[in-house]
C-alpha positions in Angstrom: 0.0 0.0 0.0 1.1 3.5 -0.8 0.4 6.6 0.9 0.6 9.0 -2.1 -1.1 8.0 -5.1 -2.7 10.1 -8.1 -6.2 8.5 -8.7 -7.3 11.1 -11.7 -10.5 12.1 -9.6 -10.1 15.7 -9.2 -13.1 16.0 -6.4 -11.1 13.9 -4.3 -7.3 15.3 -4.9 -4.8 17.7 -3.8 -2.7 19.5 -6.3 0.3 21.3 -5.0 4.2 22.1 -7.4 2.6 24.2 -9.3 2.8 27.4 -7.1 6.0 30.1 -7.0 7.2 31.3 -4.5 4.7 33.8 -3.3 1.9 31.6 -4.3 3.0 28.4 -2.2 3.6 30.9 1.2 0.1 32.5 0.3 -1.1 28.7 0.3 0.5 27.5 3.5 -0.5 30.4 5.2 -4.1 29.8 4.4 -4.0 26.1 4.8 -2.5 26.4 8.4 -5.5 29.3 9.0 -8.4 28.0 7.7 -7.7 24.3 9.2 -7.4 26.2 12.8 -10.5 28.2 12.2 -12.2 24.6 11.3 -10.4 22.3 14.2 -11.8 25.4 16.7 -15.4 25.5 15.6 -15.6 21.8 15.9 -14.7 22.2 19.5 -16.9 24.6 20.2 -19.3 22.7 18.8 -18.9 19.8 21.1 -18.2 21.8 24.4 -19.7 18.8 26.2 -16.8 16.7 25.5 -13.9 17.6 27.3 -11.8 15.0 25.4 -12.1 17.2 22.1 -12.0 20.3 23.6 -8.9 19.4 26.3 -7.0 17.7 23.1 -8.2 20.0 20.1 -5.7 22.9 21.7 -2.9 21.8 20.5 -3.4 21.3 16.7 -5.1 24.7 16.8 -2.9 26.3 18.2 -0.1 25.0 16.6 -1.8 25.6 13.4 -2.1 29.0 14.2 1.4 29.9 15.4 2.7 28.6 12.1 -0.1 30.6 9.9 1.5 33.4 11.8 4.7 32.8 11.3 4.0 31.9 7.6 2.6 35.4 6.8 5.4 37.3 8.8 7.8 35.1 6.2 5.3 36.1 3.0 5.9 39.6 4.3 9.3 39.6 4.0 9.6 37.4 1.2 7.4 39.5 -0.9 9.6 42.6 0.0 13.0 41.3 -0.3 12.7 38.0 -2.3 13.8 35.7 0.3 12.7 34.3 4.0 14.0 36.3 6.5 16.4 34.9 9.8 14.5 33.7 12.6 13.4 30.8 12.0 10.8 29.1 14.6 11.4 32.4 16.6 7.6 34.8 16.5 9.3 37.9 17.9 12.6 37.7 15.2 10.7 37.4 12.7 8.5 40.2 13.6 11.4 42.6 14.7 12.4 42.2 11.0 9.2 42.7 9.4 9.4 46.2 11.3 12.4 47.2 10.8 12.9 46.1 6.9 9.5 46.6 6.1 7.1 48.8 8.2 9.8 50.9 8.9 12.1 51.1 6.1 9.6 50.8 3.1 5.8 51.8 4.7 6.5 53.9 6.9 9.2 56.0 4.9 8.9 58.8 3.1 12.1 58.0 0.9 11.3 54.6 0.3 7.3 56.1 -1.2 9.1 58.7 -3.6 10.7 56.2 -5.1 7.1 54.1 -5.4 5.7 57.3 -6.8 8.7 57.4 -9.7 6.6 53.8 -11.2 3.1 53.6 -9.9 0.8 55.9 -12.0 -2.1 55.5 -9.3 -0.3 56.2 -6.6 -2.1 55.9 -2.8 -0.9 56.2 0.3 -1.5 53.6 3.1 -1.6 54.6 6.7 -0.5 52.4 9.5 -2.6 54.7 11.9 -4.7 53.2 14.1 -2.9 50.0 14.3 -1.1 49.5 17.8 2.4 48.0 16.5 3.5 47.6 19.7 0.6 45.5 21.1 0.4 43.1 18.2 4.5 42.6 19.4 2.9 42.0 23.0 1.0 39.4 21.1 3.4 37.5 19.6 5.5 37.6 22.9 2.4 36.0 24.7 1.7 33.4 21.7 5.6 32.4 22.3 5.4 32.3 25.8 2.7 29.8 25.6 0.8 30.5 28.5 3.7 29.5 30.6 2.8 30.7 34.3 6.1 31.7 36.3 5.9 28.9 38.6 6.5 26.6 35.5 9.6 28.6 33.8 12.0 31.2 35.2 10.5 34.9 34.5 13.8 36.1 33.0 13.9 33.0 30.4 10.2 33.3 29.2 10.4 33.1 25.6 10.0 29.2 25.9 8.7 28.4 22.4 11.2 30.2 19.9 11.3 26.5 18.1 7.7 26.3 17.7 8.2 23.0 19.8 5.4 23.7 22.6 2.5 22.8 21.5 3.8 20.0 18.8 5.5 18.1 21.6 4.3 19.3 25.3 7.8 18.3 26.8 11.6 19.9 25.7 14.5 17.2 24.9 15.1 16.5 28.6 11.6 15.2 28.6 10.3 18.1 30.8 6.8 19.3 30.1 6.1 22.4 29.6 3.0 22.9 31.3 3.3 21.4 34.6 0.5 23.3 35.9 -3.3 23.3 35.1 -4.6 26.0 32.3 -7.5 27.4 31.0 -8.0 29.0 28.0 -11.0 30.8 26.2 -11.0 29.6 22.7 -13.5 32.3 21.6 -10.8 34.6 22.6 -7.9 32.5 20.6 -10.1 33.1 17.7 -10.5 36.8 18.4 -7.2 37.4 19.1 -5.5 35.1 15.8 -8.1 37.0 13.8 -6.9 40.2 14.9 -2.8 39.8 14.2 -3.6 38.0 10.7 -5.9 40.8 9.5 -2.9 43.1 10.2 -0.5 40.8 8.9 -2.9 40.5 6.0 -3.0 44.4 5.4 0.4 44.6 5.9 1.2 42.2 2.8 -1.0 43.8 1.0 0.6 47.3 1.3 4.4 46.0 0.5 2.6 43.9 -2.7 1.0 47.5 -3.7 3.8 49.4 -3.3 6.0 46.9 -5.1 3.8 46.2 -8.3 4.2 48.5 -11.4 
């Protein structure tokens, strides 16, 4: 028995090689997204069973820390043709969105005369109104996992810069990372994932803009 096989039946296949570059992040991105969106509505649709909705945290939210990281990588790819450093790490990869692209193409008034030398229709976005600094407090919570002090040492926090947490629940010396009990509001997860990929979202879109003749 095989485990990938192409049957011919399009209603029942996946079709992936195909994409470039920006396509196949755009893709990933999405896939990671909408299968967290999915994985959290089915547990709130069985909020009587604690097994699904004590188990289902993990996939989502390691779904979700990846569609996040994902789009900070799309980001940067689309504005500089390549994935930035950082790897695993939320708060890297965001300090280089900022800096290379929020600060040094959005938000500079340099960086938009030269946009304004190629694009005929020129508009300029604003960043107002979006608090930079508390989706950053958001990622810093996302890659502290939750941890409660007790569990980790304060001045060590960032515990998941390898996106390890909620794939594995224990580190390589076989310690778990949670060690005490938690509770979390997935209503608010959704909330809160919706809110940092809508600006992650707008900010793509304002780098593609600016960078398409």
């Amino acid at each position: 028995m095989r485990v990938f096989k192409e049957s011919g039946y399009m209603e029942q296949s996946a079709h992936f090689g195909w994409q470039d570059k920006d396509e196949a992040l755009f893709g990933l991105r999405e896939g990671y997204k909408e299968s967290a969106d999915r994985l959290l509505e089915i547990a709130l649709e069985n909020g009587n069973n604690i097994k699904i909705l004590d188990t289902f945290i993990f996939p989502i939210m390691f779904l979700f820390r990846h569609s996040i990281e994902i789009s900070l990588k799309h980001i940067y790819q689309r504005a500089f043709g390549k994935i930035p450093d950082g790897g695993h790490d939320l708060l890297a990869l965001w300090d280089n969105v900022k800096k290379g692209v929020i600060d040094d193409m959005i938000c500079s008034e340099e960086f938009l005369t030269q946009v304004k030398t190629y694009k005929n229709n020129f508009i300029k976005y604003s960043l107002d109104g979006i608090k930079l600094t508390e989706i950053r407090a958001m990622m810093k919570e996302l890659q502290e996992a939750n941890q409660r002090d007790k569990e980790v040492d304060p001045s060590v926090k960032q515990i998941d810069q390898n996106a390890e947490v909620w794939r594995y629940l224990m580190d390589n010396d076989d310690s778990l990372f949670f060690s005490y009990g938690h509770s979390v509001d997935y209503p608010q997860i959704k909330k809160s994932m919706d809110y940092i990929y809508e600006v992650l979202d707008f900010i793509y879109h304002i780098t593609d803009e600016y960078l398409s003749s």
